[in-house]
C-alpha positions as CSV (number, residue, x, y, z in Angstrom):
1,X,101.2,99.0,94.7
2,X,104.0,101.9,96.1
3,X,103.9,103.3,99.3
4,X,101.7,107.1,98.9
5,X,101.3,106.2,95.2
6,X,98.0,108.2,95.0
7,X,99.1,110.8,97.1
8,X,98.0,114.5,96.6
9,X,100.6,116.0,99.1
10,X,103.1,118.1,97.3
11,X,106.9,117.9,97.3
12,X,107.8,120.8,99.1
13,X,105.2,119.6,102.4
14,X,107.2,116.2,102.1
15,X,110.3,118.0,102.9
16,X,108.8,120.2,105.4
17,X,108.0,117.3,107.3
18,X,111.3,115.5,107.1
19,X,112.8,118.9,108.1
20,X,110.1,119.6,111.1
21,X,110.8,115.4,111.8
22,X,114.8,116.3,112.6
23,X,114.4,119.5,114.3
24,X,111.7,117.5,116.7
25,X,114.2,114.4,116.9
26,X,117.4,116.9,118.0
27,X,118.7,117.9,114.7
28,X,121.2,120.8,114.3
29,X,121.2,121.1,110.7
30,X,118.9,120.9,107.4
31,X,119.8,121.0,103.5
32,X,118.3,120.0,100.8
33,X,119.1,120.5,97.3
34,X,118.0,119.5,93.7
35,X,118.6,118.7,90.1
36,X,117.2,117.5,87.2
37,X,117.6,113.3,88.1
38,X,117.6,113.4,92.2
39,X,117.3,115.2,95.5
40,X,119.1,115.4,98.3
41,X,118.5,116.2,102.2
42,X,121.7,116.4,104.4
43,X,121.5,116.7,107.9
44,X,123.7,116.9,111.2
45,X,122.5,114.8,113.9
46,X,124.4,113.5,117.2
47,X,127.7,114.5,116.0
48,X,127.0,112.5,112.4
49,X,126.6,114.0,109.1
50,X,123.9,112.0,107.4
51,X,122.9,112.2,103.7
52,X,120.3,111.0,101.8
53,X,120.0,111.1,97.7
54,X,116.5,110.3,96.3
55,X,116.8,109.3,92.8
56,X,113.8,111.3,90.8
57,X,112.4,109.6,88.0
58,X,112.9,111.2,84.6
59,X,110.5,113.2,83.0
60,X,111.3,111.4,79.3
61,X,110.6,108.1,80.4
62,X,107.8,106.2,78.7
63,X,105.5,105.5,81.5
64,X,105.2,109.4,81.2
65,X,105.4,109.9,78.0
66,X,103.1,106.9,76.4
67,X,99.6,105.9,77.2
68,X,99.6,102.5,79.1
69,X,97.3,99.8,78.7
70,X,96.9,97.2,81.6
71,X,100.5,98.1,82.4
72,X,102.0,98.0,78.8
73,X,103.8,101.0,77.1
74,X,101.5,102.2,74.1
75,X,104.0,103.7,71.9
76,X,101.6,105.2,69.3
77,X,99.4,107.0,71.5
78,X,101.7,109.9,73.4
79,X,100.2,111.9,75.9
80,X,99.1,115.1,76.0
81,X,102.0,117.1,77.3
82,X,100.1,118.2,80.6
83,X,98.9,114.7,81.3
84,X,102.3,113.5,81.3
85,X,103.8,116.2,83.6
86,X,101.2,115.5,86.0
87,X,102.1,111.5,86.1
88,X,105.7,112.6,86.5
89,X,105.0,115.0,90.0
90,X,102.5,112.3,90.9
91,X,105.7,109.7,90.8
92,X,107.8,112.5,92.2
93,X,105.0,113.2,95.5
94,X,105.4,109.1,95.9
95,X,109.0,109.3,96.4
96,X,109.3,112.3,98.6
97,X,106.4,110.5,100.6
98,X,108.2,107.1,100.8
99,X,111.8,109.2,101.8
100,X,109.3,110.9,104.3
101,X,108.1,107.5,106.0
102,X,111.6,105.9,106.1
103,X,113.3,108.6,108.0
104,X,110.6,108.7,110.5
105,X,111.0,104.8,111.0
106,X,114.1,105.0,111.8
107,X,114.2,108.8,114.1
108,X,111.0,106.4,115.8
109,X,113.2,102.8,116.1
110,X,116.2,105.2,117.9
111,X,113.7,106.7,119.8
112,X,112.1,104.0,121.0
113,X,115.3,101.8,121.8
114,X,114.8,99.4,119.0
115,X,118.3,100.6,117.3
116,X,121.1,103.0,118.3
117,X,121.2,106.3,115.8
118,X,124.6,104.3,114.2
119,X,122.8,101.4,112.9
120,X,119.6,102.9,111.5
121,X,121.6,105.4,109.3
122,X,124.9,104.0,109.4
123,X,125.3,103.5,105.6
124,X,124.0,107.4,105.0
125,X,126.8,108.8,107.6
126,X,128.7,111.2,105.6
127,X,133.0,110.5,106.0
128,X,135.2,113.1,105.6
129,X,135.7,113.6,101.6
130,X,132.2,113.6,101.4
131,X,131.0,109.8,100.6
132,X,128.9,108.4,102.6
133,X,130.2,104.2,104.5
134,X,127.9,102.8,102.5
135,X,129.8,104.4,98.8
136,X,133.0,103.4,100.6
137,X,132.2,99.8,102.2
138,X,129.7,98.6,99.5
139,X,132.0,96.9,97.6
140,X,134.0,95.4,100.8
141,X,130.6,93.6,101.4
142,X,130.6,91.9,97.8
143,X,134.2,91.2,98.3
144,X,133.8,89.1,101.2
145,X,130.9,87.5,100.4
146,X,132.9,86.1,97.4
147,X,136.1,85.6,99.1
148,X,134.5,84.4,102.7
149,X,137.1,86.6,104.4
150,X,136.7,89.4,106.1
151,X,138.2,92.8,104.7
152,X,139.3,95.4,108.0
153,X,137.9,98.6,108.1
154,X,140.4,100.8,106.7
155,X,140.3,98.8,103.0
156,X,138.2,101.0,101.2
157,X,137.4,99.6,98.0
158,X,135.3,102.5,96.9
């Protein structure tokens, strides 16, 4: 079972909170933005750009668009087209709900001295060019996991 699967608070609260959660944490900037696939919330925190995408799940796909039976696709029965939008903001509600909890975990675990601001949102620090380390180191980490050397910082392979 997912995190806030059942939950009944809306998208927009979900942000609020995030939003109200960096302002209270020493924030100095909020965006978020939208389209049809994901979401995004940026924000500028102790001299760091940090981004966060949220990939949304597609209105089209079958767990939306087919009755389910004990966790199986039921091709032949669709549902009705309300039905179907509701399952799809339910699914959407979960996600903002889970992005909700994970950014307070780690504003807390900074706040609390468990980990420095770096390492909790390290990967979603925003470089100049606009990718965050994690788009420009992830493939340094596959790299040297094959190659059992090191790469240095400055080999982007992204």
């Amino acid at each position: 079972m997912r995190y806030a699967q059942n939950t009944s608070v809306s998208v927009e609260k979900s942000e609020g909170e995030i939003k109200n959660l960096l302002i209270r944490y020493g924030a100095s900037q909020f965006a978020s933005a939208w389209s049809s696939n994901k979401a995004m919330i940026r924000f500028k925190a102790q001299n760091r750009l940090i981004q966060f995408v949220l990939p949304l799940p597609d209105p089209k796909e079958d767990q939306f668009v087919y009755c389910t039976r004990k966790g199986v696709v039921q091709k032949d029965r669709p549902r009705e087209d309300s039905w179907a939008h509701e399952l799809w903001e339910q699914a959407c509600r979960q996600r903002w709900r889970a992005l909700a909890l994970a950014i307070k975990a780690k504003l807390e675990a900074v706040e609390s001295g468990i980990a420095t601001f770096e390492e909790e949102f390290y990967a979603h620090i925003v470089m100049p060019g606009g990718k965050t380390l994690f788009e420009l180191t992830k493939k340094n980490v596959a790299l040297a996991y094959e190659s059992g050397k090191i790469p240095t910082l400055l080999e982007f392979k992204g």
